[in-house]
C-alpha positions in Angstrom: 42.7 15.0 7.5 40.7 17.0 9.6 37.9 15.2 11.3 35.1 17.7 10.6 36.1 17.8 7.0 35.8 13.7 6.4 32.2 13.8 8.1 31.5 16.9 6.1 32.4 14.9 2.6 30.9 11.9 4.5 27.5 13.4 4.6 28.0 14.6 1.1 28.4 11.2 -0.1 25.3 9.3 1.8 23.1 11.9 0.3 24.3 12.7 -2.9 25.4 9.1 -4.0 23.4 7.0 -1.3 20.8 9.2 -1.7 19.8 8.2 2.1 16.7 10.4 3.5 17.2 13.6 5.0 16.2 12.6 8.2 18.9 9.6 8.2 21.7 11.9 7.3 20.8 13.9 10.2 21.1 11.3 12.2 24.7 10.3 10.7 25.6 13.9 11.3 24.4 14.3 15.3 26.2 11.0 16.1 28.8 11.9 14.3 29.3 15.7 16.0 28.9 13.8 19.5 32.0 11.7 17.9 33.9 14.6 17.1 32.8 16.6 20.6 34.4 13.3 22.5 37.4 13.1 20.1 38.6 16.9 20.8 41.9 17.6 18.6 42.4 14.1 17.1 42.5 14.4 13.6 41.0 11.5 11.5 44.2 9.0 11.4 44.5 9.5 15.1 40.6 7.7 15.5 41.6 3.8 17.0 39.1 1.0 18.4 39.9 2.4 22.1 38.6 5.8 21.3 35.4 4.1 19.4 35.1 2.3 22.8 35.1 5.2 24.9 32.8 7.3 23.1 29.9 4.6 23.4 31.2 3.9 27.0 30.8 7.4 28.3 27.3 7.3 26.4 26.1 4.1 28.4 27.8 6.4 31.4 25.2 9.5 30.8 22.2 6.9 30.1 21.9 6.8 26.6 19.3 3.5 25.4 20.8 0.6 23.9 18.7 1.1 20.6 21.2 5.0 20.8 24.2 3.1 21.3 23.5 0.6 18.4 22.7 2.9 15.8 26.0 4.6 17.2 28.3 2.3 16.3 26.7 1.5 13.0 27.5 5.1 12.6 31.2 4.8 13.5 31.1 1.5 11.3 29.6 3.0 8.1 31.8 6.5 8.8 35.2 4.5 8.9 34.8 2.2 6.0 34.2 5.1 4.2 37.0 6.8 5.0 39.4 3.8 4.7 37.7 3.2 0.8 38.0 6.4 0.1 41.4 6.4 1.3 41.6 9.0 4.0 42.6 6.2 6.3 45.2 3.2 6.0 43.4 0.4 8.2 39.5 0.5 9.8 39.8 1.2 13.3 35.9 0.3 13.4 35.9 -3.7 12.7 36.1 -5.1 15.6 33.5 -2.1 17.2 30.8 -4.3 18.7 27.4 -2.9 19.0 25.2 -3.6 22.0 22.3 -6.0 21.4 19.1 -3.9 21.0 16.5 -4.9 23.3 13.0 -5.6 21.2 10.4 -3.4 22.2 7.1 -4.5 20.4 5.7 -1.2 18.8 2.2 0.4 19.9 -0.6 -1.2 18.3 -4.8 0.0 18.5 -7.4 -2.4 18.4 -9.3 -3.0 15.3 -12.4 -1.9 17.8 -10.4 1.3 18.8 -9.8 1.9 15.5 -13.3 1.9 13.9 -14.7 4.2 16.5 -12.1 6.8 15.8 -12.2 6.5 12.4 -15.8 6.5 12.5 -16.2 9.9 14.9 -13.5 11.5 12.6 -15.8 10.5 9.5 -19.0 11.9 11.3 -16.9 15.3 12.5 -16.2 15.7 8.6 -19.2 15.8 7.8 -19.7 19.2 8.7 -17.4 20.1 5.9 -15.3 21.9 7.0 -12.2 21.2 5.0 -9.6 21.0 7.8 -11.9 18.0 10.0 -12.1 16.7 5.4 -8.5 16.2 5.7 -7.9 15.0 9.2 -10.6 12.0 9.0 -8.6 11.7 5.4 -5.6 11.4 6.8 -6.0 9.0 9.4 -7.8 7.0 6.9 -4.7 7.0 4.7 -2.0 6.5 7.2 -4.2 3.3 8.4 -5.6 1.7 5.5 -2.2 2.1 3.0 0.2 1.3 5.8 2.1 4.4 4.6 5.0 6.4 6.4 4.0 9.8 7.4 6.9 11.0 4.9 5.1 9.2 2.2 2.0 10.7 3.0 3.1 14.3 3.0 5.0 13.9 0.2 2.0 12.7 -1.6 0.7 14.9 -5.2 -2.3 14.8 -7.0 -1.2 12.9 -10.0 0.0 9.6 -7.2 -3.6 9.1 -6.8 -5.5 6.6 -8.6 -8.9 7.3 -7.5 -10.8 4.3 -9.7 -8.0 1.8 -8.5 -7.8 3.3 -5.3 -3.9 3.4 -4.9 -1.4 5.4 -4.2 2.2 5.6 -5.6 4.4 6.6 -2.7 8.2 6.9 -2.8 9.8 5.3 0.5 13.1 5.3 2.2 16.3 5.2 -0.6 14.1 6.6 -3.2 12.3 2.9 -3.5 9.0 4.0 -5.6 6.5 0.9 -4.7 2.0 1.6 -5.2 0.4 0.8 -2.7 -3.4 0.2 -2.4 -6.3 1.2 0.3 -9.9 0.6 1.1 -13.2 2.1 0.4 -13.1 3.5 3.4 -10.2 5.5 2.9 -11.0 6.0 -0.9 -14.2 7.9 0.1 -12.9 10.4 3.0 -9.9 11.2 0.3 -12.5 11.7 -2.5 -14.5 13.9 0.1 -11.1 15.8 1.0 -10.6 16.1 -2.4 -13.8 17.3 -3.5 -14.9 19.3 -0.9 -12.0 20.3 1.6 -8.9 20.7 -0.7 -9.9 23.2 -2.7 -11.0 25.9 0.2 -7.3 25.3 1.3 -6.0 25.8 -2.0 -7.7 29.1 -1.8 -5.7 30.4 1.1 -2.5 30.4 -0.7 -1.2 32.5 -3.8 1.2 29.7 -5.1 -0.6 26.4 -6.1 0.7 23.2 -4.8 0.8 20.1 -6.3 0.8 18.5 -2.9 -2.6 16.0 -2.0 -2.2 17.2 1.9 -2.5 20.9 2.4 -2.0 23.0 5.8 -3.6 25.7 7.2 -2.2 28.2 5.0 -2.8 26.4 1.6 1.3 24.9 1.3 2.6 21.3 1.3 1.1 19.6 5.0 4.3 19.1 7.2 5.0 16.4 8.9 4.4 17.8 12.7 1.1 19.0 11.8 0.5 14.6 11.0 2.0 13.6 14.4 0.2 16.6 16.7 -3.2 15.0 15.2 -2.2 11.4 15.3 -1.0 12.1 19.0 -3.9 13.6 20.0 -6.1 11.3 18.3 -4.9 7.8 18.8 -2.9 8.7 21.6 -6.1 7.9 24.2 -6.6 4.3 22.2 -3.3 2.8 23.0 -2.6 4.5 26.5 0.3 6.6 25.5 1.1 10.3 25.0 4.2 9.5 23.0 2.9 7.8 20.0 2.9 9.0 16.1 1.9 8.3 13.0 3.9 5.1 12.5 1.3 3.3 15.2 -1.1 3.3 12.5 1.5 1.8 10.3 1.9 -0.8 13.0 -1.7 -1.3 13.3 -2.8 -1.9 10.0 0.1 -4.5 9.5 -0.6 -6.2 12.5 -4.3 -6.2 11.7 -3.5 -7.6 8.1 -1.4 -10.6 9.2 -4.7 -11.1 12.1 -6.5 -11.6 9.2 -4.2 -13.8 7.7 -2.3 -11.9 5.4 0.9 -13.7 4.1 3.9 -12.3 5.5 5.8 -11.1 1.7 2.5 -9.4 0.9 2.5 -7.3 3.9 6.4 -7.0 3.6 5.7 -5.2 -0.1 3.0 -3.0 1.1 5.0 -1.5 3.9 8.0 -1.1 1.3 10.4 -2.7 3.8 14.0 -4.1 2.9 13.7 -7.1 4.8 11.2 -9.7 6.1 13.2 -9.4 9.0 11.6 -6.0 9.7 8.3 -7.3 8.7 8.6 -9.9 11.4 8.2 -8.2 14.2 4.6 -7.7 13.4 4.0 -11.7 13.5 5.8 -11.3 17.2 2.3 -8.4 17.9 0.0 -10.8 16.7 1.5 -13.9 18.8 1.1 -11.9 21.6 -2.1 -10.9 21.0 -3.0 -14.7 20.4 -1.9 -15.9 24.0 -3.6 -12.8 25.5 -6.6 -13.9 24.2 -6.2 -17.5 24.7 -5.1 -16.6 28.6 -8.2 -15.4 29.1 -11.0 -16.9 26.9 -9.6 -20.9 27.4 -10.8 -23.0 30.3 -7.4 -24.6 30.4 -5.3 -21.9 30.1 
């Protein structure tokens, strides 16, 4: 079988019947056409371990990160044992494909001191209602006190907000459907948003949208409009230009487990598969202890 065709039904399959997010099947599919770009005329029965091999050996050549050449080869892994139970192949040539160990890289994290002064200059900016500065000091509420993904938040309607028990029902990666709760804080810049700030973007469209998070132009709030503000606003707070929406993720998990939050609990509010993901937060806040030790202990 053609190659192209197998990663066209391929795709087909991890969205249809995986029901995998868009932005993971585009992954599948990039790493997938750089496969097929290295292969050249091989069809799909001519794929073996030593052409696996040297595809992720010519990417370590051009300086691709081992975190790119581990999702790579979960790629080839996931691709191949499709094809071989589907069929289209008579052995896996992907089993014995070894991934490179991903080095850990502890995410970005504000302080809970950074953190209140932004939120509480956003909340004073707001308060000249105008309904854009509403939803930006709304927004950053959200994406900090709920712990939510930035695809949750956009994808957020009206009737997923419980305003009197102050949660939001928010559907995450595989179509998982969790609620998830959030502060005073945040429930009074949304009811602000929603009272004063939502409407007069509303107005600016001819279509009504069910969405919670409007743009400019009165439609559903995109997700770049959610990473150029939480660039430009947290971005000075924790020393780096290249940081997004999920650093306020990070934060507010690795403020919860500072405060001593158990572990499963902040597991369920983040809507993450595995503790193992969850962990890595308890890794933040043990570096944070030893910082603090280093410097505040006489014996340290």
């Amino acid at each position: 079988m053609e190659f192209r065709a197998a990663v066209t039904r391929f795709l087909t399959h991890i969205e249809q019947v995986r029901r995998l997010s868009p932005a993971t099947v585009r992954a599948y599919d990039a790493d997938l056409r750089d496969l097929g770009a290295h292969l050249g005329e091989l069809s799909l029965g001519d794929v073996d371990l030593e052409a696996l091999r040297d595809w992720l050996w010519h990417a370590t050549q051009r300086g691709d990160a081992r975190s790119t050449l581990a999702r790579r080869a979960s790629t080839a892994r996931a691709f191949c044992a499709w094809a071989k139970e589907e069929e289209l192949i008579s052995l896996d040539p992907s089993l014995r494909l070894v991934s490179p160990k991903r080095g850990r890289t502890l995410p970005a994290v504000a302080s809970q001191d950074g953190m209140r002064e932004l939120l509480d200059s956003r909340r004073a900016a707001a308060a000249s209602g105008d309904p854009v500065l509403l939803r930006d000091h709304a927004i950053l509420e959200i994406l900090y006190g709920a712990g939510v993904r930035v695809a949750e938040l956009c994808g957020l309607d009206i009737d997923d907000v419980d305003r009197e028990r102050a949660t939001l029902r928010v559907l995450g990666k595989g179509g998982k459907e969790r609620v998830v709760p959030f502060g005073l804080p945040a429930r009074d810049s949304l009811d602000a948003y929603l009272t004063r700030g939502r409407g007069a973007l509303q107005m600016r469209s001819e279509q009504a949208s069910p969405a919670v998070f409007l743009g400019a132009r009165g439609a559903r709030l995109g997700p770049r409009t959610v990473y150029t503000l939480v660039a430009e606003a947290l971005g000075p707070i924790v020393g780096s230009d290249a940081v997004g929406p999920h650093a306020l993720r990070h934060s507010a998990a690795t403020h919860l487990l500072d405060g001593g939050a158990d572990l499963r609990a902040v597991q369920e509010l983040l809507g993450h598969a595995s503790l193992g993901t969850t962990q890595i937060y308890t890794h933040v806040s043990s570096e944070r202890l030893r910082a603090t030790y280093r410097l505040a202990h006489p014996r340290a």
